[in-house]
N, C-alpha and C positions, 0 to 999 in steps of 0.2 A: 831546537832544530826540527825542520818538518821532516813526517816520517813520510817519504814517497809513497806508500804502499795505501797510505789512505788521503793519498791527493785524488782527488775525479783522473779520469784520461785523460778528459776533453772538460776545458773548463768553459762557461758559456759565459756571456757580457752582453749587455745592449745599450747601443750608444748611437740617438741618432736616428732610430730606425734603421740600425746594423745590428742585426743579430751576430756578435762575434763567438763562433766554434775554435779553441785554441787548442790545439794537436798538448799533452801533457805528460809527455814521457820525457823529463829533460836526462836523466839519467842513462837513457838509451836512445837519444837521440831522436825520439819521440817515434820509435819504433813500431809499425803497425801491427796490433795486435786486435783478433776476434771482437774483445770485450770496446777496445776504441772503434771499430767500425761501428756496430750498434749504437756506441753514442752520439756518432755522426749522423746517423739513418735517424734517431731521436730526436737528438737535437736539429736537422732539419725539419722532418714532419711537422715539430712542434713552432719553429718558425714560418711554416706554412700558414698552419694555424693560426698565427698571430697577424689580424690587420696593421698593426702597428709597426710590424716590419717590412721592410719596402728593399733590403737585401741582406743575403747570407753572406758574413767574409770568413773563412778557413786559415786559419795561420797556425804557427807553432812558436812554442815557448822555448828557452833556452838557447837561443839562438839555431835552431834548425828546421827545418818544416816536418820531413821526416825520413828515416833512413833505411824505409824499406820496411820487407815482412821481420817481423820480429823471429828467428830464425836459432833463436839461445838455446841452446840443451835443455830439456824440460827438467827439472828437480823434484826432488819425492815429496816436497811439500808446497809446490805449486797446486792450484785447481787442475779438477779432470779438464783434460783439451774438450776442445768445441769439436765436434760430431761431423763429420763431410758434409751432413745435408746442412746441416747450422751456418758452417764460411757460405755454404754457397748460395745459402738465402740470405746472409748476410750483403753477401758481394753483389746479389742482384738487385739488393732494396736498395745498396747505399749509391749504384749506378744510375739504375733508374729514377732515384730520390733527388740526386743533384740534380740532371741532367733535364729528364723530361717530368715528374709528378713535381718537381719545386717549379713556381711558376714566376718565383721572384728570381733578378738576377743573382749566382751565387761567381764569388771571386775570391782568387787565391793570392795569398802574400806568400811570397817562397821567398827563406831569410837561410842561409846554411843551405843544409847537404836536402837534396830530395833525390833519392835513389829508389828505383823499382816501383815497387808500390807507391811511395809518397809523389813520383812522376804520374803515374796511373790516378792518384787521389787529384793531384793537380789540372788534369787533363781533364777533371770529369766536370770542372770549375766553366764559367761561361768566357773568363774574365782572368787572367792571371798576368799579377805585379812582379817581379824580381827584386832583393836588393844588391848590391854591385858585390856581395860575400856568398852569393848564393850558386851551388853549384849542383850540377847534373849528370845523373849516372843513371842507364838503362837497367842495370841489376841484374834483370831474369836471366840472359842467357849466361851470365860470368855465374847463376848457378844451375846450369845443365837444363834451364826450363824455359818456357814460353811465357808470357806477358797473359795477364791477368786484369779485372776490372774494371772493362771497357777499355781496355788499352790499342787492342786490335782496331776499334770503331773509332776513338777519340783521334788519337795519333795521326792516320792517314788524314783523315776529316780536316784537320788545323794543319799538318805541312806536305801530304799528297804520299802515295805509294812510295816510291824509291828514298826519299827524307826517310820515311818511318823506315826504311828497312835499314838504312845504312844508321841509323841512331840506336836501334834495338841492336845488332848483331853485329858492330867495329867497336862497343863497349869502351870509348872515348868517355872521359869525365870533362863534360861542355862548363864552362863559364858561365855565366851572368851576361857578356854580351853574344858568345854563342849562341845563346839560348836564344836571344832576341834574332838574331839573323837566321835562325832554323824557324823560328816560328814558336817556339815552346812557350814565350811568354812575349805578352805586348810592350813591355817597357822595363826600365830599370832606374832604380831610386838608391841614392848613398844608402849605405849601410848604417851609416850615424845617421839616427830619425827614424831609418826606416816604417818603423811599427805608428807612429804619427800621421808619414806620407800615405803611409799602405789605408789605414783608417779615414783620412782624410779624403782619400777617392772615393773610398765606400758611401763614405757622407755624401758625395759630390754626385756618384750615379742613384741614392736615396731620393736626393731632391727633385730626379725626374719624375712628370705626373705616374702614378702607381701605373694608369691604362698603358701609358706608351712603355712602360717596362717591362709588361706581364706580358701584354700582345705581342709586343716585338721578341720577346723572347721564344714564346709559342711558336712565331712562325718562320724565325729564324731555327728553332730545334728540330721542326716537324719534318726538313728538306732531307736527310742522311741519315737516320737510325737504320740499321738493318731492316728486313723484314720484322725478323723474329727475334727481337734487342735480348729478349731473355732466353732462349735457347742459344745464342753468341756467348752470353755471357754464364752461361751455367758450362757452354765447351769451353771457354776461356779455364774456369777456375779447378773444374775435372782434369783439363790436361797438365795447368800447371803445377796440379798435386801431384799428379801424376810423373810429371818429370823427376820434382822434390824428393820422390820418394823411389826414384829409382840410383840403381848404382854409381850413375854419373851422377845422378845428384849428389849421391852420399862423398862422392869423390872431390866435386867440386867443391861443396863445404870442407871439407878435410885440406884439400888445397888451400882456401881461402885463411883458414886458419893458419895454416903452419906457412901459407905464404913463398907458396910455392905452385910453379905448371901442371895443370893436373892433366893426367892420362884417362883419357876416355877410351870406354870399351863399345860401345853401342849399346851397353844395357843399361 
């Protein structure tokens, strides 16, 4: 039996001229944690890197994409947590990594649940597939807090102002063809094959000349970044710790677990 704890997070593959990043937390639902962002931020850099790759695809193992911040009670023989200044240069390499410093197109397979963060991971994608089992949840606000990693920028950008607000804040779990009639992803592919069709694309936008996939991406990106993409996203990731770690927060997980209404105070 594999011992989980010494599988990678993010396993990497190249097929094609697809540099494939695989989300690896099958156990918790490939739950975003510190140590997987860095391997994304890495492992794209390093596909940057590589002339041989011509695009990034991001998917998840275990049948899920991923299920949000990893949010588990810490244990006394876990590692020391990552440092506030750590997430939040984390969160701003792995935005600005996809989005605008990777110049190859990058695309998402979203297979199972992408809730919060893994919507936020998805969104930061050029390019996102669905399969017809994949399903979608806002996350943040169901825990007392505001949207995180480029989520404020991406969101509006792909389905306009009032879409994003009524998707973040009526905490609706959208569908597979939901998704496609919001805007959240371009298409949707059987669930059986999935990982074949999802790859198969990859190949298929590969084979475009390198120029017209780099340029066009450049100048498709360059139209809508904020001014100042990294002061967004440094408030993004301060305020949503800061939510996390306030009393509604503490409540709202307390809610969420025992699965029950939670009563907010203001604080």
């Amino acid at each position: 039996m594999t011992d989980a704890a010494t599988e990678p997070v993010v396993i990497e593959e190249t097929r094609n001229g697809v540099r494939i990043l695989r989300l690896n937390r099958p156990e918790k639902k490939n739950a975003f944690s510190t140590e997987m962002g860095w391997a994304i931020v890495n492992g794209v850099d390093a596909a940057v890197a590589d002339d041989d790759i011509r695009v990034v695809a991001i998917t998840g193992a275990g049948g899920a994409f991923c299920s949000g911040a990893d949010i588990t009670p810490r244990q006394p023989t876990d590692p020391p947590a990552a440092s506030l200044e750590e997430t939040i240069e984390m969160g701003v390499r792995l935005v600005k990594g996809m989005r605008l410093d990777c110049h190859k197109p990058v695309i998402a397979g979203i297979d199972g649940l992408a809730i919060g963060a893994g919507v936020s991971l998805a969104m930061c994608a050029d390019i996102r597939l669905a399969s017809s089992a994949a399903k979608f949840h806002p996350g943040y606000a169901r825990l007392a807090t505001s949207p995180d990693a480029g989520l404020t920028w991406t969101l509006p950008a792909a389905i306009g102002h009032e879409r994003a607000m009524r998707f973040l804040l009526e905490l609706e779990l959208l569908d597979a063809e939901a998704a496609v009639a919001l805007g959240l992803v371009g298409e949707v592919a059987p669930a059986d094959g999935f990982d074949e069709a999802f790859l198969a694309y990859c190949q298929r936008i590969a084979a475009v000349a390198p120029f017209a996939a780099t340029e066009t991406k450049r100048l498709v990106t360059k139209l809508n970044p904020p001014d100042n993409l990294e002061a967004q996203l440094r408030d993004e990731l301060e305020t949503t710790l800061r939510g996390l770690m306030s009393a509604d927060g503490n409540e709202a997980r307390r809610a969420l677990r025992e699965k029950r209404t939670p009563v907010f105070t203001r604080r």
